[in-house]
C-alpha positions in Angstrom: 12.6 0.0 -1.2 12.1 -2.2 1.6 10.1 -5.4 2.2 8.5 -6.6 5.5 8.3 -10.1 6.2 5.8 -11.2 9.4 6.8 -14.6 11.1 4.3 -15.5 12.9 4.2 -17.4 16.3 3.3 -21.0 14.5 6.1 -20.5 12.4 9.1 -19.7 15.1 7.8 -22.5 17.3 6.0 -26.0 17.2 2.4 -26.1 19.5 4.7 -26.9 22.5 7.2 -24.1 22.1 9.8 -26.2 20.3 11.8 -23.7 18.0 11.6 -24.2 14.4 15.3 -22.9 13.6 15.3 -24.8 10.4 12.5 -22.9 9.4 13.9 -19.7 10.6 17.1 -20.4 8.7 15.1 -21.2 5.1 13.4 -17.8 6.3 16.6 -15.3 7.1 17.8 -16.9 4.1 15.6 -15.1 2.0 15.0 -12.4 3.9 18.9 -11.9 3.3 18.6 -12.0 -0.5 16.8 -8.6 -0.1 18.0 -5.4 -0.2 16.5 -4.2 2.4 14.4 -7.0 4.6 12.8 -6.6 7.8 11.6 -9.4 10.0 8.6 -8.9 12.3 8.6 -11.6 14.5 6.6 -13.1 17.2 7.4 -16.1 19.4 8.5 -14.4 22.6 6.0 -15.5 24.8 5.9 -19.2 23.2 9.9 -19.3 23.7 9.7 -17.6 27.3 7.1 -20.4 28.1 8.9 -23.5 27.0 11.9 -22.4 28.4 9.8 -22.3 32.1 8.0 -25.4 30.8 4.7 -24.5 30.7 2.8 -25.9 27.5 -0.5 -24.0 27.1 -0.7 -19.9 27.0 -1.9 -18.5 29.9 -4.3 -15.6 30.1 -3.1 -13.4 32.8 -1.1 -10.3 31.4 1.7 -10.6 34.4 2.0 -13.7 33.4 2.4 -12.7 29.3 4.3 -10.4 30.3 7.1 -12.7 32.4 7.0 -15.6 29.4 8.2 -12.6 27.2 10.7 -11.4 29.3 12.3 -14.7 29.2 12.2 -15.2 25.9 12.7 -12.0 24.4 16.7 -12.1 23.9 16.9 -15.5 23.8 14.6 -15.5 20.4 16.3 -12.7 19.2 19.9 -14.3 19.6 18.9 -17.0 17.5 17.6 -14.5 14.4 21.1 -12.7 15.5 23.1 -15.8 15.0 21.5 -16.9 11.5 21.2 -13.5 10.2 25.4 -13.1 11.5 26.2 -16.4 9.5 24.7 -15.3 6.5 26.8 -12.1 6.1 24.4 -9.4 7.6 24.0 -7.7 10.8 20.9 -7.4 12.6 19.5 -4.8 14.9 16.5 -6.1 17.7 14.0 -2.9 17.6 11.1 -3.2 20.3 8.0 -1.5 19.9 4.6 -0.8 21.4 1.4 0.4 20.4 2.4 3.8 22.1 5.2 4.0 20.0 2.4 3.7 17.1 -0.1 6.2 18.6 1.7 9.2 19.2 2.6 10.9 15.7 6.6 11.8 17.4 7.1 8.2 18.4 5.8 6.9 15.2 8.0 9.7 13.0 10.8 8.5 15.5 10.4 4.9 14.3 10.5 5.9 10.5 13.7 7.5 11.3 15.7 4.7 13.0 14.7 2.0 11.1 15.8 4.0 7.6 18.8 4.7 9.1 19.6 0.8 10.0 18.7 0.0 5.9 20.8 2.6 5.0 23.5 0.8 7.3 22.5 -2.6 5.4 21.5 -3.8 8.6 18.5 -6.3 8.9 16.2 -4.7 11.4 14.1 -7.5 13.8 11.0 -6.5 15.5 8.8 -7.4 18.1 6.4 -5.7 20.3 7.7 -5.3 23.6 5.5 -7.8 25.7 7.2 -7.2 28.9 5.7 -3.3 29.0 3.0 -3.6 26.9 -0.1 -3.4 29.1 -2.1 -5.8 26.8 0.4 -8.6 24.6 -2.7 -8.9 22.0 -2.4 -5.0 21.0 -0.6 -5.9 17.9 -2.7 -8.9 17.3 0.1 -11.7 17.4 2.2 -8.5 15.3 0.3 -8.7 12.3 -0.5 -5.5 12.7 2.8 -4.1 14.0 4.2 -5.4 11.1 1.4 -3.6 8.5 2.6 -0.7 10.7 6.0 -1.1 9.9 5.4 -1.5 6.0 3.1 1.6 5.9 5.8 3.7 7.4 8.8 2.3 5.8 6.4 2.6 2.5 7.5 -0.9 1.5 7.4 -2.3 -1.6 5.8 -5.5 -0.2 4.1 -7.4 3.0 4.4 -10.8 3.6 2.3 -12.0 6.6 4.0 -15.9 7.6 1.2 -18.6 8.8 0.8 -22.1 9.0 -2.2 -22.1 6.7 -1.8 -21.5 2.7 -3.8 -18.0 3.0 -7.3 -16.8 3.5 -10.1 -19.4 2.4 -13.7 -18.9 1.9 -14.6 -20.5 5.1 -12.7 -22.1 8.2 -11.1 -25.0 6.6 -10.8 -26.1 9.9 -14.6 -26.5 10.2 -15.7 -26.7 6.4 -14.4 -29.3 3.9 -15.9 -27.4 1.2 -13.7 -23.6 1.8 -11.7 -22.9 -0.6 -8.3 -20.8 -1.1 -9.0 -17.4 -2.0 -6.0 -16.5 -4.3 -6.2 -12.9 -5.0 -8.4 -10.1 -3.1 -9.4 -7.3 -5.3 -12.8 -6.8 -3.7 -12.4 -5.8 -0.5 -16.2 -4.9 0.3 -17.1 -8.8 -0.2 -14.7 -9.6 2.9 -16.7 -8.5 5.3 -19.5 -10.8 4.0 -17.1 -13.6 4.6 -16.5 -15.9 7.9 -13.2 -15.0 8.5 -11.8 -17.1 12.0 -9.9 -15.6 14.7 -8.8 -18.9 16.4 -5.1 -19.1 16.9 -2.3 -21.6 17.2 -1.4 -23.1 21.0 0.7 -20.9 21.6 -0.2 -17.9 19.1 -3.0 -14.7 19.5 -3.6 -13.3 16.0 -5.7 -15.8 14.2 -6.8 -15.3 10.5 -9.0 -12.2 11.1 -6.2 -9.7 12.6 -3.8 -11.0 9.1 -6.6 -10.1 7.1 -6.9 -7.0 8.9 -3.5 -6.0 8.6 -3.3 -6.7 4.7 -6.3 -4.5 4.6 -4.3 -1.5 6.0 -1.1 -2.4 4.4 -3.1 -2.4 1.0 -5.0 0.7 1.2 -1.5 2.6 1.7 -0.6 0.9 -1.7 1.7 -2.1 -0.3 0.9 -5.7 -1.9 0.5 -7.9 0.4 0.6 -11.7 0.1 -0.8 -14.5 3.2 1.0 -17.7 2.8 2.5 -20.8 4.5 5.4 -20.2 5.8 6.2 -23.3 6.6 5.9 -24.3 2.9 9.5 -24.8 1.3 9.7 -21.8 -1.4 6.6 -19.7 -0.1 8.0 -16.7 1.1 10.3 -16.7 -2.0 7.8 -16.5 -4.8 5.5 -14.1 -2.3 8.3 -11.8 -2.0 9.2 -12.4 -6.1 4.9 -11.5 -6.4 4.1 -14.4 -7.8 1.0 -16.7 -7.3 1.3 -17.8 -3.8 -1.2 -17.8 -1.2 -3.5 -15.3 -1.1 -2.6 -11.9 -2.4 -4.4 -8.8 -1.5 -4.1 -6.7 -4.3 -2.9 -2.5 -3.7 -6.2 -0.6 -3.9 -6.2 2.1 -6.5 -6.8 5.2 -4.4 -4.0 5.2 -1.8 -4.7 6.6 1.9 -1.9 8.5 2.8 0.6 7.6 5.9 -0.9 10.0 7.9 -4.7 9.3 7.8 -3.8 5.1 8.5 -1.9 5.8 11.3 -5.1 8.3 12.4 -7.8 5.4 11.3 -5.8 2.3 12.8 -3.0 3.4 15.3 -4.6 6.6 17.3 -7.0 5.3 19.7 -10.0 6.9 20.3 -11.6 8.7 23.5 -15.1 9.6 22.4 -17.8 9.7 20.2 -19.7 12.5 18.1 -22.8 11.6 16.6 -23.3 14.2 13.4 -27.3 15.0 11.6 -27.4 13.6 7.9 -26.7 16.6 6.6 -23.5 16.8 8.1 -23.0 13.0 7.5 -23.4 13.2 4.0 -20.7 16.0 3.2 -18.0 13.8 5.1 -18.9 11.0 3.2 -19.5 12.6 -0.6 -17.9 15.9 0.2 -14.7 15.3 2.0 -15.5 18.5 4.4 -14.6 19.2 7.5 -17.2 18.5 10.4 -18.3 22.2 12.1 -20.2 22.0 15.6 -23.8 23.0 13.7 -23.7 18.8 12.3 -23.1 18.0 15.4 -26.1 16.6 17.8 -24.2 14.3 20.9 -21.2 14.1 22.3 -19.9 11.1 24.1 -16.5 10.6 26.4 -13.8 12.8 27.9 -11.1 14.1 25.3 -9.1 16.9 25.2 -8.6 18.8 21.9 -6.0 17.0 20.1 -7.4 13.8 21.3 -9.3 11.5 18.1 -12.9 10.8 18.7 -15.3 8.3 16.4 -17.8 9.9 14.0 -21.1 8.5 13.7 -24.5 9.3 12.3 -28.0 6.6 13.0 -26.0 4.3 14.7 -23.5 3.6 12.0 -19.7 4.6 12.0 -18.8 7.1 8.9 -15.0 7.9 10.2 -12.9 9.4 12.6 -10.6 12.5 13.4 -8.7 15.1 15.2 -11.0 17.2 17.5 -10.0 21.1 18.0 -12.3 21.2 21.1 -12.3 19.8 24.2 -15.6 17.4 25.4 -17.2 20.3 27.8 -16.7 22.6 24.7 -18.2 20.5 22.3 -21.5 20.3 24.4 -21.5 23.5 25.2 -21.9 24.3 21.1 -22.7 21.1 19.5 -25.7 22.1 17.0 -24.8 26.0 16.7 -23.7 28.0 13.9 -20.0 29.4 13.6 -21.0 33.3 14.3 -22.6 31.7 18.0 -19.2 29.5 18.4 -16.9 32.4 18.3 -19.1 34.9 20.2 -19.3 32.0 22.7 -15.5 31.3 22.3 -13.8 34.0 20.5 -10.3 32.6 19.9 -12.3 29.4 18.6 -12.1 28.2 15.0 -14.5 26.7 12.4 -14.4 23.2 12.4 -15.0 20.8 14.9 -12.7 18.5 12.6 -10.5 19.8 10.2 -10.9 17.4 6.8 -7.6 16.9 6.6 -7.7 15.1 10.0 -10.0 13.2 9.3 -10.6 9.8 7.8 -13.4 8.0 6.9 -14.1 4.2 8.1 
């Protein structure tokens, strides 16, 4: 089994784009004394802008998008060079969120990245800034890499900051936080400030990690936050010992398929289902027929994922089998009036086993 290791954009690089290659050295050394280890890296954009010597991260996409172009190879090289010193060879694998959203791409992904493990060859990602129509997509790749570990089904996730893990409050702003060593509770995070302020040169911030080990963990991957600039961090994270903070593997996995549905497919409308039929998706696990439905919201086409929603509050989302325009035309009715109305049409509006609850 594999393990994913996330180096984040204040690790590869100092607040003014300096590289860390000392750090990145400690880093490919462990990542080396894995079987299979795959680095998820950001730092494109930060390189790309020291090399043009600009100092603060613009805003503009164009401009993202240029920064990364320059910087792109010339990160990679260096992971190339360290990775080639110690003995293995690497493989630079770019990636973007459509490669994530469309089942094919994402299967295609599985398939390629196997195949370099299999070849004992240390794969190194990145999102590919210079295409990607919005660089944040991946939120600074932490979720990329939860991505990677859910498809790979890793055996661990270790998400690389310049903070010791998740803390109570903004240590930044409150002397009294305090490090959060293990998360088994996952319903008392979202009672928790949780910051999304970022490095210089970074986008992710605390929120999108959490976020990330949230996804990674519900797919049954442990998943430890942790300085990575800390001598010996990533080492007793990837050995699972007490490091950080570590999000513990919920119970009652969610399979490959619904995460990529519930955090990958983007969505292109809304349904808003009656209480009856939001309380069979949520107790029942059934699937959602036109007669629960009462709005419909958007342009899709069937195939497309929409949100599900009942008195304002979000219960999941899914698969459609009906266009929009056919879903107002027999939103509310019974199956008999559906199929005299369409005849080739079938029962649910959203089969359950394309669906996933939020």
């Amino acid at each position: 089994m594999s393990v994913v290791v996330k180096i984040g954009t204040s690790i590869t690089a100092e607040d003014d784009g300096t590289l860390r290659e000392d750090v990145l050295a400690r880093i490919c050394d462990e990542v080396v004394a894995q079987r299979n280890g795959v680095i998820v890296t950001s730092g494109a954009i930060a390189r790309g802008l020291r090399v043009m010597d600009v100092r603060r991260r613009p805003t503009a996409i164009a401009d993202l998008q240029a920064a990364s172009a320059v910087g792109q190879g010339k990160l990679y090289r260096v992971y190339d060079e360290l990775l080639r010193a110690r003995g293995r060879t690497s493989a630079q694998v770019l990636l973007t969120f459509h490669d994530m959203r469309e089942r094919t791409h994402y299967l295609n992904a599985r398939r390629t990245l196997r195949r370099l493990l299999e070849w004992d060859v240390v794969p190194v990602i990145n999102e590919n800034d210079t295409t990607a129509t919005e660089e944040i997509s991946f939120g600074d790749n932490d979720f990329l890499a939860a991505q990677v570990a859910v498809l790979l089904g890793a055996e661990r996730l270790v998400l690389l900051t310049n903070t010791d893990g998740l803390y109570t409050a903004p240590p930044q702003h409150d002397p009294d936080a305090r490090l959060i060593t293990e998360v088994t509770d996952y319903t008392a995070l979202e009672e928790m400030t949780i910051s999304s302020e970022t490095s210089t040169l970074g986008s992710g911030g605390m929120r999108s990690k959490v976020g990330a080990a949230e996804m990674a963990s519900a797919a049954g991957i442990p998943t430890t936050i942790c300085n990575g600039l800390r001598p010996g961090a990533l080492a007793r994270a990837l050995a699972g010992d007490a490091e950080g903070t570590r999000f513990a593997p919920l119970a009652e996995r969610t399979s490959s398929f619904k995460l990529w549905l519930k955090y990958a497919k983007p969505s292109h409308g809304r349904l808003v289902v009656d209480a009856g039929a939001a309380r069979a998706l949520r107790d029942g696990g059934t699937s959602l027929l036109p007669v629960g439905i009462v709005e419909v919201s958007g342009s899709f086409d069937a195939g497309d994922a929409v949100d599900v929603t009942s008195d304002g509050r979000p219960i999941g989302k899914g698969i459609v089998n009906f266009s929009a325009d056919e879903l107002r035309r027999i939103k509310g009715m019974k199956t008999a009036d559906v199929r005299a109305l369409i005849p080739a049409a079938g029962e649910e509006a959203v089969h359950r086993d394309y669906f996933v609850l939020v």
